[in-house]
Every structure is written in structure tokens, then in C-alpha cells.
C-alpha positions as CSV (number, residue, x, y, z in Angstrom):
1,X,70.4,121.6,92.5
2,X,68.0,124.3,91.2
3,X,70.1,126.8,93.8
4,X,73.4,125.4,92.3
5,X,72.2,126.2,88.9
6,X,71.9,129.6,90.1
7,X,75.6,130.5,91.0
8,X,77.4,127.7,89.2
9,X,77.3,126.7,85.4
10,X,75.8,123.3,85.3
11,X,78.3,122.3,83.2
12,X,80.5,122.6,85.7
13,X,78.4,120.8,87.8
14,X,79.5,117.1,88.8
15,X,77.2,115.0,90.5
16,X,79.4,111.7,91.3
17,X,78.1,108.3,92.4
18,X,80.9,105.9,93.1
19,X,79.7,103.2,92.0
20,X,80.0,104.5,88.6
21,X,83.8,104.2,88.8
22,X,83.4,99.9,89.7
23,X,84.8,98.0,87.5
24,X,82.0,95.4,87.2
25,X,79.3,97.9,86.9
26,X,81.7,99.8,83.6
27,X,81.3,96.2,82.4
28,X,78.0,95.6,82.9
29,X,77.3,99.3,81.0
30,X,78.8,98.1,78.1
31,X,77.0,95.2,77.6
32,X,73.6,97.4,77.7
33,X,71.6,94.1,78.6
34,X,67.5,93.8,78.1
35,X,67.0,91.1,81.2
36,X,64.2,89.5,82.4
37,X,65.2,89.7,85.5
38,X,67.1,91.9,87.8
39,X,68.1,91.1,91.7
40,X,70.0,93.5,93.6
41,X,72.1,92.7,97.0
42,X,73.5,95.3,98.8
43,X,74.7,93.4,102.2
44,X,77.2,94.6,104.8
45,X,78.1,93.7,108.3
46,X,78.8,97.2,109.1
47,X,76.0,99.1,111.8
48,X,75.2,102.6,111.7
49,X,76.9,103.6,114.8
50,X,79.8,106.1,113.0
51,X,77.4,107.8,110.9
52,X,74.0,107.6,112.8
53,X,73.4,111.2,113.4
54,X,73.1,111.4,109.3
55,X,71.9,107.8,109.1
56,X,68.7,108.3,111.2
57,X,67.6,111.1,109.4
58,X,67.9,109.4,105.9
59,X,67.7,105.9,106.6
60,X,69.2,102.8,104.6
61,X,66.0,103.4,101.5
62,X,66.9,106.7,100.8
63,X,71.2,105.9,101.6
64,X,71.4,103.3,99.2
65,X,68.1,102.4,97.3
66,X,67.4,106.2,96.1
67,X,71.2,106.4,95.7
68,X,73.2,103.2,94.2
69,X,70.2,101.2,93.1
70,X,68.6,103.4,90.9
71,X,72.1,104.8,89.4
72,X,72.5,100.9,88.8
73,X,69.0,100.5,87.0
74,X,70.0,103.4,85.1
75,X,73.3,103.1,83.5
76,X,73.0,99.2,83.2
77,X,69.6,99.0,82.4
78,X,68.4,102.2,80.5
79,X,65.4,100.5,78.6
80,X,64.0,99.4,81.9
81,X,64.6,102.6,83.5
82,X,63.5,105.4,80.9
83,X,60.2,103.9,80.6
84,X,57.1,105.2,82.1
85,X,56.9,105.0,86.1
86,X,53.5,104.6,85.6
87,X,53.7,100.6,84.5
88,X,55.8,100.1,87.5
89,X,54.0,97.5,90.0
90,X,55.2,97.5,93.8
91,X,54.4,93.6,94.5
92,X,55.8,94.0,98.3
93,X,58.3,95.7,100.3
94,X,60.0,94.9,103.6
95,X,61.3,97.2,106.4
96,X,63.3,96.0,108.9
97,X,65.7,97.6,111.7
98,X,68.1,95.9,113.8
99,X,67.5,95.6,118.0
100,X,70.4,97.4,118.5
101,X,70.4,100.3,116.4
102,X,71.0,103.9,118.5
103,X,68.5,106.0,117.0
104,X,65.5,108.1,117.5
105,X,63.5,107.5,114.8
106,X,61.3,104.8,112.9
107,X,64.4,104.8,110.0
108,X,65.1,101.0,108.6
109,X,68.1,99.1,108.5
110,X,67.2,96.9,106.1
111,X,64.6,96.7,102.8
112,X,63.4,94.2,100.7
113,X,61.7,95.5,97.9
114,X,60.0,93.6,94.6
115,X,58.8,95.8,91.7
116,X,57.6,94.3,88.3
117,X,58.6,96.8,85.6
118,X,57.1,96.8,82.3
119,X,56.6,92.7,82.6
120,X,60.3,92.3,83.9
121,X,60.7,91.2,87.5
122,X,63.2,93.2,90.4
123,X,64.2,92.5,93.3
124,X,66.3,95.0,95.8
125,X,67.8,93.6,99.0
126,X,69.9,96.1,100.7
127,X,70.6,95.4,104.7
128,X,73.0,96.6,107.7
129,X,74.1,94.0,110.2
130,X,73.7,91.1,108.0
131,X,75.9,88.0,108.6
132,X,78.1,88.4,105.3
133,X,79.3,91.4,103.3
134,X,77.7,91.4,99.6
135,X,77.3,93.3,96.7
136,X,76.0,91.4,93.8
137,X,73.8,91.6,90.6
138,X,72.2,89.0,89.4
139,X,69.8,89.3,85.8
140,X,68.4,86.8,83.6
141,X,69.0,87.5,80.0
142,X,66.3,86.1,77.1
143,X,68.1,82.9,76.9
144,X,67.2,82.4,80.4
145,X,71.0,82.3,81.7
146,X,71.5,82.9,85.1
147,X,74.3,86.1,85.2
148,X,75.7,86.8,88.6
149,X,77.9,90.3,88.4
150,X,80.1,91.0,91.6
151,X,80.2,94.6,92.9
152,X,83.9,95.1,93.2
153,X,85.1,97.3,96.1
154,X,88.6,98.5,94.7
155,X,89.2,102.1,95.8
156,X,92.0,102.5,93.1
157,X,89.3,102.3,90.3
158,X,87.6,105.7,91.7
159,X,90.9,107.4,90.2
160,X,88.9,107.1,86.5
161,X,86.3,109.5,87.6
162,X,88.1,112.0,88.5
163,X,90.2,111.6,85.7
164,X,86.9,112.4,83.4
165,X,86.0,115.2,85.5
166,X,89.7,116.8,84.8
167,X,88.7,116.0,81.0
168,X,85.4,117.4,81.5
169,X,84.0,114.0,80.7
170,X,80.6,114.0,82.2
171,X,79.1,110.4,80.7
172,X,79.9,108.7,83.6
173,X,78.5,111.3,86.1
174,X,74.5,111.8,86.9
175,X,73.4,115.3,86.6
176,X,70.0,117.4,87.6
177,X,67.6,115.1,85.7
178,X,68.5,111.9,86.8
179,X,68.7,112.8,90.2
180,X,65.0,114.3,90.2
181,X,64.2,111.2,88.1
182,X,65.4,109.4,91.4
183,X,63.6,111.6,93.6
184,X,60.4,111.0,91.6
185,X,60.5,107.3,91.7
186,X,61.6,107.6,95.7
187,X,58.5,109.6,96.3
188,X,56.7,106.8,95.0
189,X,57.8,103.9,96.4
190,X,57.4,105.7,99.7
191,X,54.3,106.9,99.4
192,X,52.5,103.3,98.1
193,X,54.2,101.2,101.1
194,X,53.7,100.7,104.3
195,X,56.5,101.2,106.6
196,X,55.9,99.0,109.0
197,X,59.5,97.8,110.3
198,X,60.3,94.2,111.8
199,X,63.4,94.0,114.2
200,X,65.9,91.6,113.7
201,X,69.1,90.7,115.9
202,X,72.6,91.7,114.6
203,X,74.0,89.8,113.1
204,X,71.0,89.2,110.6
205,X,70.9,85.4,108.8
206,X,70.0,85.7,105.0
């Protein structure tokens, strides 16, 4: 980005994360919610196999966690996000890999990572090879409801962000600081675990 900066105006800059163009997340923005609670499941059948040159290199924490997660806790979630990392708690944090998987490396498949944030509890599930496809959000709000928010997967809804870009509407687009805000937190999280993976057979019963 800081190279970018250097040869392109950073207001011309547009960082895009697609799930930023969903639907369900736009609605869940809106409602800028405090919750007590916050789960996140990223599951999908899908392997690795078409992308695993890439996909070994980065593996699923840095894919999806790094990536979607924290551009969810974000945008839906800003008080919880924008406070200091330093009252964040890592309570565990499971790596896991299917048998099958083609690479090289030690790179998980799947995470399970709990975090208590500034007294409010979250949970991250994101897997490959897992017996269903599903993308949900689940928080519980102050009157202790139980909200469950489907992660919609309609391509046709992308068509809005690029819409904004060609009206140089940036609100829905990250830019340098949130992504090093990301990086920061990554850095974390990696550094106060311990990666050590479990394999698990394809596909994987949740």
C-alpha cells in the first residue's frame, strides 16, 4: 500500500472486500448493533485443490479471518472493533487441516478461534471440507435475543460496489488504515497461539 501511495493518489485507491456488497451484511451496518455476543461461521464444502499453490502459502487464517472476519467486525460492529487491542483476550484457538489436503506446508484448513473483547464474547469458525456450506452471523443484543444473520451469496449484489466506485463513493470500501489495522490484530493472534494443527477427514462433521 505504502508503494501504491507512491505512484497513485490514495484517493483513487480502492481496496474492495466483497462482502461489503452482501446484502445481509448492508443490513446488519445499518443497524450499528452493540451485542454481547458475536459468532461467526464461515463453512464450505469446497477443498483447496484449484487455488492451493496461493492457498498454501496464506492459509484459511490469513484467507478469510484476516480478510472477511475482521471487515465484518468492523463495519457491523465499530464500537467493538475501534477499541484498544490491548483488552482483547485470546481464550483458545483451534487449527485443523484436512487428511487430504495437497500441500507442502503446516497451513490450516480450518480455525476455531474465541476472543473476549472488552467483556463481549466472539467466536470465529471458518473451515474447508466441512459437511455443509454456511455463512452465518449470529450476536446477542442487550435484551439477550438470539439474532441469526445469513451471509447471502448473490453475485448480482456486487454490481453496487462498483457502482460507488464509478461515483467515487468510497464508504463502503476499506482503505490503508483498516487494512494495517487488520494486519496488526493478525500479527497478534498469530503470535499468542500455538499452531498446533489436528487433521480431520473430508468431509468434516460440525
Amino acid at each position: 500500500l505504502n508503494y501504491l501511495n507512491k505512484i497513485i493518489d490514495n484517493n483513487k485507491i480502492y481496496i474492495l472486500d466483497h462482502y461489503l456488497g452482501k446484502s445481509s451484511i448492508i443490513e446488519l451496518i445499518n443497524k450499528r448493533v452493540k451485542p454481547k455476543k458475536i459468532q461467526i461461521l464461515l463453512y464450505e464444502k469446497e477443498l483447496v485443490n484449484h487455488r492451493l499453490q496461493y492457498f498454501d502459502d496464506i492459509g484459511l487464517f490469513k484467507d478469510m479471518v484476516q480478510s472477511h472476519v475482521l471487515t465484518i467486525l468492523l463495519y457491523c460492529f465499530p464500537d467493538l472493533f475501534n477499541l484498544n487491542f490491548n483488552n482483547l483476550e485470546i481464550v483458545s484457538c483451534i487449527w485443523g487441516q484436512y487428511k487430504e489436503y495437497k500441500g507442502t506446508k503446516n497451513t490450516e484448513t480450518y480455525i476455531k478461534l474465541v476472543l473476549c473483547w472488552n467483556d463481549v464474547d466472539i467466536i470465529i469458525e471458518a473451515g474447508k471440507g466441512i459437511d455443509s456450506d454456511k455463512k452465518e452471523i449470529h450476536y446477542i443484543t442487550d435484551e439477550m435475543k438470539n439474532i441469526v444473520i445469513p451471509i447471502t451469496s448473490d453475485f448480482s449484489e456486487y454490481k453496487m460496489l462498483f457502482k460507488d466506485a464509478l461515483n467515487k463513493d468510497k464508504s463502503r470500501y476499506l482503505n490503508s488504515n483498516n487494512i494495517k489495522k487488520f494486519w496488526e490484530l493478525s500479527e497478534y493472534i498469530m503470535n499468542n497461539t500455538s499452531k498446533d494443527i489436528f487433521l480431520y477427514d473430508v468431509p468434516m462433521i460440525l
